[in-house]
LOMIFI-983357 format. One line per field, with one value per atom (N, C-alpha, C): y, z, x; residue number from 1. Coordinates in steps of 0.1 Angstrom, whole numbers, plus 5000, padded with zeros to 4 digits. Each point is the difference from the previous one (the first is absolute). Example, Ala and Ser with C-alpha at 12.3 -4.5 7.8 and 13.67 -1.06 7.14 Angstrom:
BEGIN
py: 4943,5012,5012,5011,5011,5011 $
pz: 5078,5000,5000,4993,5000,5008 $
px: 5132,4991,5009,4996,5009,4992 $
n: 1,1,1,2,2,2 $
// end
This chain:
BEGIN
py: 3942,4994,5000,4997,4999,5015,5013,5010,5007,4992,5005,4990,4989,4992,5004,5006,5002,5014,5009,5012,4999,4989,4995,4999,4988,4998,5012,5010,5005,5016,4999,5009,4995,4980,4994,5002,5000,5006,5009,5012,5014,5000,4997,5001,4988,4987,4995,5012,5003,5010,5015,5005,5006,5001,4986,4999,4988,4997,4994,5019,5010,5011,5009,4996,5008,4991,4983,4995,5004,5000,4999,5017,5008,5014,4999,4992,4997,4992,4991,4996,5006,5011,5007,5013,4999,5014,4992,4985,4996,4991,5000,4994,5017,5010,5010,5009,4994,5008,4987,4989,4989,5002,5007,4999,5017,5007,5015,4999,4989,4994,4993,4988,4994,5017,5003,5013,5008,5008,5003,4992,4986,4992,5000,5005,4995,5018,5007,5011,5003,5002,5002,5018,5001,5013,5001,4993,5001,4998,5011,5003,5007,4999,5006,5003,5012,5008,4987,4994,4991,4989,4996,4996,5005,5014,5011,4998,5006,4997,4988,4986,4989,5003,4999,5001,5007,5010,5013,4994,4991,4997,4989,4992,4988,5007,5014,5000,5008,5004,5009,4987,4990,4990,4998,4998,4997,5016,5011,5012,5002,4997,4996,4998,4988,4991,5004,5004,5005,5009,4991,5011,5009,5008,5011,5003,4992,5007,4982,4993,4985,5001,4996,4998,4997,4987,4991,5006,5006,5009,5008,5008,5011,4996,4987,4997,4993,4999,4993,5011,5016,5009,5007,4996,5009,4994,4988,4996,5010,5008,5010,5012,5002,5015,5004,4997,5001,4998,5005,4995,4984,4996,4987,4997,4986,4996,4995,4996,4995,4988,4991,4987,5000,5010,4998,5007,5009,5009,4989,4990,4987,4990,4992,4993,5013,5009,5006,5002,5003,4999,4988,4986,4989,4994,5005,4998,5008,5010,5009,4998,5002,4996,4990,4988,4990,4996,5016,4994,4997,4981,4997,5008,5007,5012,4994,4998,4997,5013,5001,5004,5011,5001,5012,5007,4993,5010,5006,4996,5010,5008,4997,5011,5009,4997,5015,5006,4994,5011,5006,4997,5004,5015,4998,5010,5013,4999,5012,4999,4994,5001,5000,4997,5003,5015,5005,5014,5003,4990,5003,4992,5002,4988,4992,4987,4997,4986,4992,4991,4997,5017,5000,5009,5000,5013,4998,4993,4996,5011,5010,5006,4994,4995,4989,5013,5011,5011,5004,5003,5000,4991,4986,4989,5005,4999,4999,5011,5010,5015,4991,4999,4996,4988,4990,4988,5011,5004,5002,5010,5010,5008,4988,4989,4989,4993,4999,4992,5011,5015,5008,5000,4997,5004,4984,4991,4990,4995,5009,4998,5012,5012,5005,4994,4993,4995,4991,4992,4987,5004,5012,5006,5005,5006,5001,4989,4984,4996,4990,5005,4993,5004,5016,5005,4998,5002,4994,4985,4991,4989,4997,5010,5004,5005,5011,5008,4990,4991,4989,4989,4994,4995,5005,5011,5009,5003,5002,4995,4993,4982,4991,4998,5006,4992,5011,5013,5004,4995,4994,4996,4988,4992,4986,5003,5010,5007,5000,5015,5000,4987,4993,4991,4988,4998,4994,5004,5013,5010,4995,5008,4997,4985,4985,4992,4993,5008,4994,5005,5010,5010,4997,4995,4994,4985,4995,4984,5002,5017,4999,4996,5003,4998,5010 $
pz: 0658,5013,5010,4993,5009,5005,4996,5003,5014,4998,5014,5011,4994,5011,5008,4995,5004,5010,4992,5010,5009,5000,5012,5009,4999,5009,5007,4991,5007,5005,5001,5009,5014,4996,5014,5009,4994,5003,5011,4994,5003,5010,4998,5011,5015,4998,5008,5007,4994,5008,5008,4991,5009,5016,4996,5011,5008,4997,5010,5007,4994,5000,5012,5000,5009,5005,5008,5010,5010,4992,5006,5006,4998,5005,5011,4997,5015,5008,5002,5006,5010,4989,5006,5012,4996,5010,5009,5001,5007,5013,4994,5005,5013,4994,5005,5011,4998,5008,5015,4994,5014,5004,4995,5009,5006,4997,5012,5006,4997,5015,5009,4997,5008,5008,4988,5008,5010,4999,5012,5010,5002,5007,5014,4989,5009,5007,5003,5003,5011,5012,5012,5002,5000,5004,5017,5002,5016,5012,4997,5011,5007,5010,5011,5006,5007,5005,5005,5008,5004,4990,4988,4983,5001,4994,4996,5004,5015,5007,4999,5000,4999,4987,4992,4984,4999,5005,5003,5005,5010,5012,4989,4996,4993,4992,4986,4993,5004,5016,5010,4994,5010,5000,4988,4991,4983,5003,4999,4995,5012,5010,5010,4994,4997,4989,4986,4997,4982,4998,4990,4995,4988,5003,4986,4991,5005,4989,4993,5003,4994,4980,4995,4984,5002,5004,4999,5003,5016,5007,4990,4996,4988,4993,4994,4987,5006,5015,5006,5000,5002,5003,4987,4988,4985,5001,5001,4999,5004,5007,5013,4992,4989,4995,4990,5000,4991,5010,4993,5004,5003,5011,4995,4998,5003,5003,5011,5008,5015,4996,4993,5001,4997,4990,4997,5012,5006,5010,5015,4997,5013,4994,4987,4997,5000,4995,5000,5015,5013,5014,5001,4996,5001,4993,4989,4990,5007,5005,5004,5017,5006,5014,5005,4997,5001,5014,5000,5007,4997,5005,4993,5007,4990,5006,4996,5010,5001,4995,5000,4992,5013,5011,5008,5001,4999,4997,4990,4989,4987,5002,5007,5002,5006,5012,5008,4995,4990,4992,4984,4999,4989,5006,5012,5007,5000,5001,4997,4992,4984,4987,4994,4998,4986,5002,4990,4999,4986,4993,4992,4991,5000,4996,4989,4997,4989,5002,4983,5003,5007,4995,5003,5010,5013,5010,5014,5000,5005,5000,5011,4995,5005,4987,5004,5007,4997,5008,5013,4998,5018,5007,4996,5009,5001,4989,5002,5007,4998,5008,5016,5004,5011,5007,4994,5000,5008,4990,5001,5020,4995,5014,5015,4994,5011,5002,4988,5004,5010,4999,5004,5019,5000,5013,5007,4996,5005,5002,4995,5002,5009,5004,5007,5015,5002,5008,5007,4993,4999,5009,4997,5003,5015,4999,5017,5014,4991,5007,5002,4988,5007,5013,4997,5008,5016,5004,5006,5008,4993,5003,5002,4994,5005,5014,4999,5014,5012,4994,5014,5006,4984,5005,5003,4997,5004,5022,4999,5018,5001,4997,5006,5006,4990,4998,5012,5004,5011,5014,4997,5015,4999,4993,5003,5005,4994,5002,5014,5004,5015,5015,4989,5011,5001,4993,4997,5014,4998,5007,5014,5007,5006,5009,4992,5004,5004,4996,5001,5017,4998,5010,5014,5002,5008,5006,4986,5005,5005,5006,5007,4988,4988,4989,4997 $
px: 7956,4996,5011,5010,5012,5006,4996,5004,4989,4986,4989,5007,5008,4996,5013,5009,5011,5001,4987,5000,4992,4991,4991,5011,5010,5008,5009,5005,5006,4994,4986,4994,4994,4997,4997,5014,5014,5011,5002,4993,5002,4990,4990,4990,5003,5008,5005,5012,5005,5012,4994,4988,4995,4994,4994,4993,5008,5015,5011,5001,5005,5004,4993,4984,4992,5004,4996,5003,5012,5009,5016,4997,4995,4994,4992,4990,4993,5005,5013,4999,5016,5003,5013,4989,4991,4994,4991,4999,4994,5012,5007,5012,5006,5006,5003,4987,4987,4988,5007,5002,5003,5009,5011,5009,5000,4994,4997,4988,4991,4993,5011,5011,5006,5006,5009,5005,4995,4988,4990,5000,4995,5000,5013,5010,5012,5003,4992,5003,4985,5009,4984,4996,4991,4997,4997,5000,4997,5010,5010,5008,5002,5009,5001,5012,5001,5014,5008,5001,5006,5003,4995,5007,5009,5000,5008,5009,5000,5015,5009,4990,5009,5005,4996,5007,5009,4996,5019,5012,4988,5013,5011,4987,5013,5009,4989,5011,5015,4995,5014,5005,5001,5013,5004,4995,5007,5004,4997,5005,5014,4998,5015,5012,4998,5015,4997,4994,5002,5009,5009,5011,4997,5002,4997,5010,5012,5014,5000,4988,5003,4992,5009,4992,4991,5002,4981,4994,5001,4993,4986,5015,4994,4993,5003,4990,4985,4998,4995,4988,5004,4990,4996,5006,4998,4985,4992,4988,4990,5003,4993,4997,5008,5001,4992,4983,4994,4986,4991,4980,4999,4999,4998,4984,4995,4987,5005,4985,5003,5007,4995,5007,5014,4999,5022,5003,4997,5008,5001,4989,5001,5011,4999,5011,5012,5006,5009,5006,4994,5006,5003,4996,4999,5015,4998,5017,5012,4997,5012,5004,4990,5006,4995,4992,5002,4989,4987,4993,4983,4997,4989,4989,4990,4992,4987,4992,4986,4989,4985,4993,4997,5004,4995,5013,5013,5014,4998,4996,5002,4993,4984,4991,5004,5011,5001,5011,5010,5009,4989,4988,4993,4996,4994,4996,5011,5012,5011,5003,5003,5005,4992,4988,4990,4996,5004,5001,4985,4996,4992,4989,4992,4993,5001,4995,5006,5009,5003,5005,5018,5007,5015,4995,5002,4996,5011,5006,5010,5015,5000,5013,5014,5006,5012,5008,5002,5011,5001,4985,4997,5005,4998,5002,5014,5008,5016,5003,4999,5001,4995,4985,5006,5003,5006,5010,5010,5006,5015,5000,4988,4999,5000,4991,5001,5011,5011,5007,5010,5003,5004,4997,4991,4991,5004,4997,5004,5014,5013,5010,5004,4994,5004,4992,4989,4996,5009,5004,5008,5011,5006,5012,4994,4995,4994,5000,4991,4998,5013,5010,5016,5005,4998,5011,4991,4989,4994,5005,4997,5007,5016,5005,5019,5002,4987,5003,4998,4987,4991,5018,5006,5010,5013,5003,5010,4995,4988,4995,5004,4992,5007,5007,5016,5008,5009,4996,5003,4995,4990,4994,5009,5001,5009,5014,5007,5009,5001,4988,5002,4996,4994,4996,5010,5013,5010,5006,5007,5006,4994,4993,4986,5003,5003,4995,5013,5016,5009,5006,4993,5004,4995,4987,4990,5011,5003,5003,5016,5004,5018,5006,5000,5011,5003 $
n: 1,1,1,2,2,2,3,3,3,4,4,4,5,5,5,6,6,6,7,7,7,8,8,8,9,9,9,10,10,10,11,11,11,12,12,12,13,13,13,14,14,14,15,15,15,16,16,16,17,17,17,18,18,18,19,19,19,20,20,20,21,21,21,22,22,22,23,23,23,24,24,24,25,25,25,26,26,26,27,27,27,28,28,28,29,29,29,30,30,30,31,31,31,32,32,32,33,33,33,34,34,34,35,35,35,36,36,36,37,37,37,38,38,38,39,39,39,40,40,40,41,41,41,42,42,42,43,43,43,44,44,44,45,45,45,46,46,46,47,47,47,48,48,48,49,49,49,50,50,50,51,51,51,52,52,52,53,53,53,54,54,54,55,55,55,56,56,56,57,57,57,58,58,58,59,59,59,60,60,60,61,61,61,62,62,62,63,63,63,64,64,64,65,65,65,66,66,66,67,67,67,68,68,68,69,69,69,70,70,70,71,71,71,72,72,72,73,73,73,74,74,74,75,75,75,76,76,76,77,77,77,78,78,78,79,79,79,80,80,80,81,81,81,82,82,82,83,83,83,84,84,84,85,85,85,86,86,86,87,87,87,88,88,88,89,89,89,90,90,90,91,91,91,92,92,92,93,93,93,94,94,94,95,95,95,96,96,96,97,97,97,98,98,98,99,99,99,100,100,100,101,101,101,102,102,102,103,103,103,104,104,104,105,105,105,106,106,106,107,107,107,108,108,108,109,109,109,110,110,110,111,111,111,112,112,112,113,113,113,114,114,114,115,115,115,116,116,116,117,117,117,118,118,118,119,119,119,120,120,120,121,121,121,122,122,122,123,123,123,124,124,124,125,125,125,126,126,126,127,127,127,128,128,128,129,129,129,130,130,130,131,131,131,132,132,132,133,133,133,134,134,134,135,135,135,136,136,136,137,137,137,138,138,138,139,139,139,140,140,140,141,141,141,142,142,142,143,143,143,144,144,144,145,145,145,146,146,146,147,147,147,148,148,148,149,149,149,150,150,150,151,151,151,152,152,152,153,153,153,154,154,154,155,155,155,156,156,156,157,157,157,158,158,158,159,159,159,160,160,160,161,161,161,162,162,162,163,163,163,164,164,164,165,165,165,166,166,166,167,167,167,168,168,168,169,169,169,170,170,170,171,171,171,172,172,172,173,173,173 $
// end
């Protein structure tokens, strides 16, 4: 008697661990179905040329002062270098250059880097390929609109000049 009652026990056992075994299953695929609804959620399809551009525009200014010969820098863009999903590729701009990106920003950078359908469709390279071409483009802008502003006060600073001259000359000095 003592040998049924003992294997009774340890198949109510085995069948408790089973069916802990399937639960802990359903609740890992029911848990991961919620969080790529949240994920969807946080990604808009309904944008427009004027998104687009703002989003460029900010990440110009981060891509402006970004140093490329900085470590961190570097370890800052390794995240980039692989398929992402939309949601890592929205926290990952969010970890690296430090801008908080709403659900119609990410949409209008999904619009030029999802290259494929699917959960990883995200092409982290492209993006860095053209980061880097932006940060390129925005420093030679930059550089323009210095010298620009040298030339406007390099004027100035001749009209004050002549009107120095000009005003001493007027007053018999």
């Amino acid at each position: 008697m003592g040998v049924i009652a003992r294997e009774k026990i340890q198949m109510e056992a085995v069948e408790r661990m089973q069916r802990e075994t399937i639960r802990m299953a359903r609740h890992k695929i029911d848990e991961e179905n919620k969080v790529k609804l949240w994920e969807q959620s946080q990604i808009s399809e309904d944008t427009t040329q004027q998104d687009e551009e703002r989003i460029f525009a900010r990440l110009g200014k981060v891509a402006l002062h970004w140093d490329g010969n900085s470590h961190i820098n570097e370890l800052k863009l390794n995240g980039f270098d692989c398929y992402l999903t939309p949601f890592a590729f929205k926290k990952q701009i969010e970890a690296s250059f430090g801008i908080v990106m709403s659900n119609i920003d990410i949409g209008a950078l999904m619009k030029r880097y999802k290259t494929r359908a699917g959960e990883f469709c995200v092409d982290g390279k492209a993006f860095l390929q053209s980061f880097n071409k932006l940060r390129r483009e925005t420093k030679v802008q930059h550089r323009k609109v210095l010298s620009i502003l040298a030339d406007r006060k390099k004027k100035i600073s001749n009209i004050s000049k002549r009107l120095a001259e000009t005003s001493y000359s007027a007053l018999g000095r």
